[in-house]
C-alpha positions as CSV (number, residue, x, y, z in Angstrom):
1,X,-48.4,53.0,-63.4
2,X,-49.7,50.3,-65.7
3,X,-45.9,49.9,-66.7
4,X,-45.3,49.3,-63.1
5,X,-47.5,46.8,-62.2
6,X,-46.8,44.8,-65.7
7,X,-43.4,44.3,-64.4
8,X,-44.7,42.9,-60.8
9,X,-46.8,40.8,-62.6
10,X,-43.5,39.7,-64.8
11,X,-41.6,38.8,-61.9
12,X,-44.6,37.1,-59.5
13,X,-44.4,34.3,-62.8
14,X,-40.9,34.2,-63.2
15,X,-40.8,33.3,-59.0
16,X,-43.8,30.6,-59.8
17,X,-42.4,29.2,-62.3
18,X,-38.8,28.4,-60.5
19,X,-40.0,25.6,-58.1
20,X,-36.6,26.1,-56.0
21,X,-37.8,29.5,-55.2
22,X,-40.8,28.7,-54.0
23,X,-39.6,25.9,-51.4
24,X,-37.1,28.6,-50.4
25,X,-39.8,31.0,-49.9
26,X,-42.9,29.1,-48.2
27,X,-41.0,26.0,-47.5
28,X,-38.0,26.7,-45.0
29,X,-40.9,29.0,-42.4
30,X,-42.5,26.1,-42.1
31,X,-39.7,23.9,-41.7
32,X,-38.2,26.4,-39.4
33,X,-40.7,27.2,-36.9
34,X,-41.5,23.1,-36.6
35,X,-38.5,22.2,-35.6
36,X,-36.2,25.0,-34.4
37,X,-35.3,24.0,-31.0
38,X,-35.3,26.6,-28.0
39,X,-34.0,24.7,-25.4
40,X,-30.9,26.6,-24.4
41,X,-29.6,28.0,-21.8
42,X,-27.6,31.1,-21.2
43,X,-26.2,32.7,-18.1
44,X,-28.0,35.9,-17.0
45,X,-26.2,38.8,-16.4
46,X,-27.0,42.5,-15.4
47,X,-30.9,41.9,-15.3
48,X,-33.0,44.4,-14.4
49,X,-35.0,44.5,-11.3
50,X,-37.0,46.6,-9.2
51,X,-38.1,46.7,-5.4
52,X,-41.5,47.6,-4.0
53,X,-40.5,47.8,-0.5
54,X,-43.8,48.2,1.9
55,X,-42.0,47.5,5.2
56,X,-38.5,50.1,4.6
57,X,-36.8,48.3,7.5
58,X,-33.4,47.3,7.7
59,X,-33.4,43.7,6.8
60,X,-35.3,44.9,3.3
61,X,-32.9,46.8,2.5
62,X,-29.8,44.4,3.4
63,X,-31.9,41.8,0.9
64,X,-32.3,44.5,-1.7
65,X,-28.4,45.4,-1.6
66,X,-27.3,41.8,-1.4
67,X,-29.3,40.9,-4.5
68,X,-28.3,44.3,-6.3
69,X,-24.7,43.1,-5.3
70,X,-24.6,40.4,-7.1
71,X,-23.5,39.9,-10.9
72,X,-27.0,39.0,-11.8
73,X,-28.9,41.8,-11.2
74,X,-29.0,46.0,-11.6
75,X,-31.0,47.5,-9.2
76,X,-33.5,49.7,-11.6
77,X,-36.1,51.7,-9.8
78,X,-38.1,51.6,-6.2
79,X,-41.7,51.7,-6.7
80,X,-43.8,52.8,-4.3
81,X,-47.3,51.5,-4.6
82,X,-48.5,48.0,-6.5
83,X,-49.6,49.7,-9.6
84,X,-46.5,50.8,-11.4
85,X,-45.7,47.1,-11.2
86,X,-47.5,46.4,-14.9
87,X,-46.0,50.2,-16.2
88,X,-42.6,49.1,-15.0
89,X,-42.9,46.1,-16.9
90,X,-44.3,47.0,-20.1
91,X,-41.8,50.3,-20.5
92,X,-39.1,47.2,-20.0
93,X,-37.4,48.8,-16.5
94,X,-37.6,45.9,-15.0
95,X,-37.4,42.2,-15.7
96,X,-38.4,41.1,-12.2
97,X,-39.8,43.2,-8.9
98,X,-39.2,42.0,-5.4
99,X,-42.6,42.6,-3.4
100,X,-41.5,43.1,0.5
101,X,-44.8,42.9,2.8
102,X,-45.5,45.7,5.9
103,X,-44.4,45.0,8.2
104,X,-41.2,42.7,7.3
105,X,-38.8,42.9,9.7
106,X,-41.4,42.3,12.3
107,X,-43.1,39.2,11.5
108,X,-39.7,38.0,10.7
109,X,-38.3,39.2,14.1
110,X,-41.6,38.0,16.3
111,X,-42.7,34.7,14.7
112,X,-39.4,33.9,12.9
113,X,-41.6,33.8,9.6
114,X,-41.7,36.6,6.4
115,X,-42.5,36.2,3.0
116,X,-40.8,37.5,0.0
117,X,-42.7,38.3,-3.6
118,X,-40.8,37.5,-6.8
119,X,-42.5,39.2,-10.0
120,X,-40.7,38.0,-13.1
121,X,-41.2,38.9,-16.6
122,X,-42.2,35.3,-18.9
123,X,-42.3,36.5,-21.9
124,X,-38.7,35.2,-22.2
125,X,-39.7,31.9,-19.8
126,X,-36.1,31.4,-20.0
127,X,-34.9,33.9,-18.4
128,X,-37.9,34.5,-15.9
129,X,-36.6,31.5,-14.5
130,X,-33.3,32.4,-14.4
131,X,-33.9,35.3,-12.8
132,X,-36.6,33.5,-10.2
133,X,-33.5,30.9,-9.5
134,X,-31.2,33.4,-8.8
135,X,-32.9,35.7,-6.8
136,X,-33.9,32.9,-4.8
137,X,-30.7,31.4,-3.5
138,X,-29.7,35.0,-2.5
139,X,-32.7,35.2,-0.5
140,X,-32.0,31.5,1.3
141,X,-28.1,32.9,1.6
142,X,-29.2,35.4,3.5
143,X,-31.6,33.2,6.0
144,X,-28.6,30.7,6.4
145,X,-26.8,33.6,8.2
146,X,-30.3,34.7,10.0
147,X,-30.2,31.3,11.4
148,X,-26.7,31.3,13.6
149,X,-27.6,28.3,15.4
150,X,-30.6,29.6,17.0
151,X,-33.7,27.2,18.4
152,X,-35.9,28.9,16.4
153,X,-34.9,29.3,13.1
154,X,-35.9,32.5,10.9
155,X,-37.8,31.6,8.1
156,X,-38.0,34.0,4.5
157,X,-40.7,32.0,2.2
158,X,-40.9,33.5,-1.4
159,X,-44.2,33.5,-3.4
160,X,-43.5,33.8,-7.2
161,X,-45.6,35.0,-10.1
162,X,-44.8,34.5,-13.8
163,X,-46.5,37.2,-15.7
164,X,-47.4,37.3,-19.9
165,X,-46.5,33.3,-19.3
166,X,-47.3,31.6,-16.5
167,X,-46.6,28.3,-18.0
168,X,-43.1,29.2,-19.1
169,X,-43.4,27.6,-22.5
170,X,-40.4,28.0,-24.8
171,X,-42.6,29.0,-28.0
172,X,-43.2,32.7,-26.5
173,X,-39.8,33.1,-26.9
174,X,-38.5,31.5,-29.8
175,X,-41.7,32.0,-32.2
176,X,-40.9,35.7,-32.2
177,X,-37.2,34.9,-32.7
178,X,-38.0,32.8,-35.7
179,X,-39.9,35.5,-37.1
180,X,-37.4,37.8,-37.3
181,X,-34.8,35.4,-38.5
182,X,-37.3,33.5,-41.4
183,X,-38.4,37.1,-42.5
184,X,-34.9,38.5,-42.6
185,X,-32.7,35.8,-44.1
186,X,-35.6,35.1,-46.6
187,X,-36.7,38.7,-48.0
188,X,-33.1,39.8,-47.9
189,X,-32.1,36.3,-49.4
190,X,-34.5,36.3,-52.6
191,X,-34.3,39.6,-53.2
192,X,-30.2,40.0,-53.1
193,X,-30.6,38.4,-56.2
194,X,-33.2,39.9,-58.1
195,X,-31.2,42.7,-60.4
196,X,-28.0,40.5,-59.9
197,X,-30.1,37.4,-62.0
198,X,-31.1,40.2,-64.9
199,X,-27.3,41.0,-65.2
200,X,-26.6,37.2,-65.2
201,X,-29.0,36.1,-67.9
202,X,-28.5,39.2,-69.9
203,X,-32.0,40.8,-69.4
204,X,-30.4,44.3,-68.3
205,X,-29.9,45.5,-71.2
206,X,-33.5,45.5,-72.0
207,X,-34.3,47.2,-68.7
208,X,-31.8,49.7,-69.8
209,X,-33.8,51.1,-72.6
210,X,-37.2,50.3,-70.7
211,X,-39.2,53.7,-69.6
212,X,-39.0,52.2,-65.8
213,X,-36.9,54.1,-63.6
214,X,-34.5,53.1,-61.4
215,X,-36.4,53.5,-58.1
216,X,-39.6,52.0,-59.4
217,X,-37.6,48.9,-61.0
218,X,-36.6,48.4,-57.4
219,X,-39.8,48.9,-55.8
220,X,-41.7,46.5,-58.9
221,X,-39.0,44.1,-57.7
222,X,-39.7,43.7,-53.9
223,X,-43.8,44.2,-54.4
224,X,-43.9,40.1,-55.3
225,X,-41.6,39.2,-52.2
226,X,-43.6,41.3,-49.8
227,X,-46.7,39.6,-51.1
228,X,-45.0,35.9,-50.1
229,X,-43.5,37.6,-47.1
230,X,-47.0,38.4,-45.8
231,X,-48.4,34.9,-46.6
232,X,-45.2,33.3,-44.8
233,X,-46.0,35.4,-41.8
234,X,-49.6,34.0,-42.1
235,X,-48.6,30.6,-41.9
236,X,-46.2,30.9,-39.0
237,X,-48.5,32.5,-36.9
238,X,-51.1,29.9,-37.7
239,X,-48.9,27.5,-36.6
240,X,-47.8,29.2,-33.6
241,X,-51.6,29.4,-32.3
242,X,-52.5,26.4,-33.4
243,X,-50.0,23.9,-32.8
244,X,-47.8,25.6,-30.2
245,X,-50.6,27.3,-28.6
246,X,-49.0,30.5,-28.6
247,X,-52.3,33.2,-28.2
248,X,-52.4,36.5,-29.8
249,X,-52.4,39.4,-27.0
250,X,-52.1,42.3,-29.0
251,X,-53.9,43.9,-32.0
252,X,-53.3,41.8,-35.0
253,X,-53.2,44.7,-37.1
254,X,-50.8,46.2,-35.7
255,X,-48.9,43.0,-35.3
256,X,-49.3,42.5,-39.8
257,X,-48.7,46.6,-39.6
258,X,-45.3,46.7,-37.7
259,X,-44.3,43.4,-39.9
260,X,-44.8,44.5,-43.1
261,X,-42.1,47.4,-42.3
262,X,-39.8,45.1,-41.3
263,X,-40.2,42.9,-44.1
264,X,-39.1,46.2,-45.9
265,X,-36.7,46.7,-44.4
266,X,-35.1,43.3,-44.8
267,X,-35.9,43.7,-48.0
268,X,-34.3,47.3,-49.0
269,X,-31.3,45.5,-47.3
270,X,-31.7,43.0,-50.3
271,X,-31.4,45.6,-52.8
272,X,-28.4,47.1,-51.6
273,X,-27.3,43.6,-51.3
274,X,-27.9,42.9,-55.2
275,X,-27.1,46.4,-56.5
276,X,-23.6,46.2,-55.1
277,X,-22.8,42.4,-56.4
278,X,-22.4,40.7,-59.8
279,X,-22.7,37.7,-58.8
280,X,-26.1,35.4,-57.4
281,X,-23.9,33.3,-55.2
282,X,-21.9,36.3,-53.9
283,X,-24.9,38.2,-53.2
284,X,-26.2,34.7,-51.5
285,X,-23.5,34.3,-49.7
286,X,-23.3,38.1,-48.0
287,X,-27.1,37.6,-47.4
288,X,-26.9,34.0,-45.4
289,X,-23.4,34.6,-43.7
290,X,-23.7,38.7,-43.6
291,X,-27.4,38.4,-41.8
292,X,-27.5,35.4,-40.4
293,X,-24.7,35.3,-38.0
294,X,-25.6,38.9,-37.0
295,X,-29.8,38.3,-36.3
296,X,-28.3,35.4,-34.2
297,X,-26.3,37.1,-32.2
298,X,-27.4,40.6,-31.8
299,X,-31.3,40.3,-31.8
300,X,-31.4,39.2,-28.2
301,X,-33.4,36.0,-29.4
302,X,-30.7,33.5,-28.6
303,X,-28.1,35.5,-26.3
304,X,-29.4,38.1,-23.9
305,X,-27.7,41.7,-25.2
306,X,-27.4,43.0,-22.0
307,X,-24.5,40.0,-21.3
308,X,-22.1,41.2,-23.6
309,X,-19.6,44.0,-23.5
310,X,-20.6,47.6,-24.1
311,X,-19.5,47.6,-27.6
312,X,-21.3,44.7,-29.2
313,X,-24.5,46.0,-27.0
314,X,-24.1,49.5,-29.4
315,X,-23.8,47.3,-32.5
316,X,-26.9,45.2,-31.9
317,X,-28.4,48.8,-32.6
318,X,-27.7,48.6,-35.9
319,X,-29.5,44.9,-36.5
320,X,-33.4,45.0,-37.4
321,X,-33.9,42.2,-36.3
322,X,-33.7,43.1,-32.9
323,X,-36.0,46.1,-32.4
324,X,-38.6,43.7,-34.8
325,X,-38.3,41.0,-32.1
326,X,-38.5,43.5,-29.5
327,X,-41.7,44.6,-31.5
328,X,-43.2,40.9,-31.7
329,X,-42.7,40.3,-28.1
330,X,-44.4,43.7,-26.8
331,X,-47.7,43.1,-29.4
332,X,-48.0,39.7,-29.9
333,X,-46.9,38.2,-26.1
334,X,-47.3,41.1,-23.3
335,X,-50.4,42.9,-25.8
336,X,-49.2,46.3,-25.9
337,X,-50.5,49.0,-28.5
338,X,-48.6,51.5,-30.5
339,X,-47.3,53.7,-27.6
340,X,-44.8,51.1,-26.1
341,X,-43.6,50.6,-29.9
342,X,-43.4,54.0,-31.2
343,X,-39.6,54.5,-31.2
344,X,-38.9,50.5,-32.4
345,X,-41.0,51.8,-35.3
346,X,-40.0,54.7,-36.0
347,X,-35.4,53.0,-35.9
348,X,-37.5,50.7,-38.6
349,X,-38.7,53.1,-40.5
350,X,-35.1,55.3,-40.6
351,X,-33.6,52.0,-41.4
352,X,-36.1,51.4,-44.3
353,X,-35.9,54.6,-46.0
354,X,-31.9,54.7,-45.6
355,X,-31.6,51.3,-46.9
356,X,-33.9,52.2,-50.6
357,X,-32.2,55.5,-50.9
358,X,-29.1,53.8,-50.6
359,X,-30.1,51.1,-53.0
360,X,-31.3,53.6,-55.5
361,X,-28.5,55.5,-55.3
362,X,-25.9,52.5,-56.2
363,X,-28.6,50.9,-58.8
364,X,-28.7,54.8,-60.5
365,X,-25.1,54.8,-60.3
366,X,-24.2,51.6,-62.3
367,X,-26.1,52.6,-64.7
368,X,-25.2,55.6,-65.6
């Protein structure tokens, strides 16, 4: 054991003394959650929604199938009383619920006046409004054809609720986003060339005839960019609640807990990275293009998954980064515990275990 923390020690000094690593390390989060921008916008597609209908008449149910209709939206569950609401939202059936009043059809029928309630999910502010926009001009669609030149005009007001967000403020989206993407590219990054820097500079050999084996040489390798993961995750939350004003809902714990795995996992996928690569800049070079397009694309940060076809929605399954953002956003945004993150946790965990046995396996196989 004391030959195993001798060799963490090694490399924690070897990483202070090479200033370039270090900016790489604590310098780019910083950078990165200052001034990544999250003003985009994307066309929504496929959203889930669900309908609490109180009144069960016919003109509810010509608004429900006219929004379910449309392109936008997939008509997820009806919910009969206002308490499955918050459930429906936190198990992530639903990214908006359409309230109907009792007594619907009547009011609209004797005073020419009804009132619609739109529930939509802000953790994603985004597309909560999206969704709000959309849902809307169906809704006044449908009370331009009520209307058909009469004196009295039907009227269909909508009262809207942002829930998790009520502000809509772009850093509850992309703060977990850029946490996924800093602690990927840069655990996966640094550590993809960790053994492939010993073969460089000639230190295998010595390793070779060390009494380390190959699976604690790995782990004694990642133990000092965990460490620096951890305090990079410090900082960027700091940041996020002080400067961005981006609160805490859930357990921090949990929240360090559930990112520790994935920075394990990101870096595991560093090992396998270096073990499989002679060279730093080729093992650079799969870790930045390899990881970066893909935690892009796939985590549902940037592009919503559910817009794209059926076989890239299967391969975002194979990304961490997207069951750690869906993680981030459950804990840290909507405060959820441990039961509404078990099986995120648990695709982690596979992934991390997979990824060092694999890793172990290819580093015990070169040098045999």
């Amino acid at each position: 054991m004391s030959q195993f923390w001798t060799y963490v020690i090694k490399e924690f000094k070897h990483i202070l003394r090479d200033w370039r690593t270090l900016f790489v390390l604590l310098g780019i989060p910083i950078a990165q959650i200052l001034l990544f921008g999250f003003a985009l916008s994307n066309e929504v597609k496929n959203s889930k929604f669900s309908v609490l209908d109180l009144s069960k008449d016919s003109e509810t149910r010509q608004i429900t199938e006219r929004i379910a209709a449309s392109q936008f939206f997939n008509l997820s569950e009806n919910l009969t009383h206002f308490d499955q609401i918050e459930s429906s939202f936190q198990a992530g059936r639903s990214n908006m619920v359409i309230v109907f009043p009792a007594g619907f059809s009547q009011d609209l029928n004797q005073s020419h006046h009804a009132q619609i309630q739109l529930i939509a999910d802000a953790s994603d502010p985004n597309l909560g409004s999206s969704l709000l926009n959309y849902a809307g001009a169906i809704i006044r669609d449908h009370q331009m054809e009520l209307w058909d030149d009469r004196q009295l005009p039907y009227s269909i007001t909508t009262e809207v609720r942002m829930l998790y967000n009520p502000q809509q403020k772009g850093a509850f989206n992309f703060v977990p986003g850029v946490m996924a993407m800093v602690m990927m590219l840069i655990c996966a990054m640094m550590t993809s060339i960790a053994i492939v820097r010993e073969k460089e500079q000639g230190n295998m050999e010595v390793l070779l005839v060390s009494p380390l084996r190959p699976m604690v040489l790995i782990l004694a390798k990642t133990v000092p960019y965990l460490a620096l993961s951890l305090v990079n995750l410090t900082t960027i939350l700091i940041l996020s609640v002080w400067l961005l004003e981006l609160p805490i809902a859930g357990s921090l714990l949990l929240l360090y807990a559930e990112s520790g795995l994935f920075i394990m996992t990101a870096l595991a996928l560093g090992m396998l990275i270096s073990t499989s690569t002679n060279s730093q800049m080729l093992a650079m070079f799969i870790s930045l293009v390899g990881l970066l397009l893909p935690t892009l694309m796939f985590s549902g940060f940037m592009f919503p998954i559910e817009n794209m076809p059926m076989p890239l929605q299967v391969l975002s399954n194979l990304v961490p980064a997207k069951w750690y953002y869906l993680i981030v956003k459950d804990v840290m945004i909507k405060g959820l515990g441990f039961a509404a993150i078990w099986k995120e946790t648990l695709i982690l965990l596979g992934m991390t275990v997979f990824l060092f046995v694999l890793s172990w396996r290819k580093f015990d196989i070169r040098l045999t």
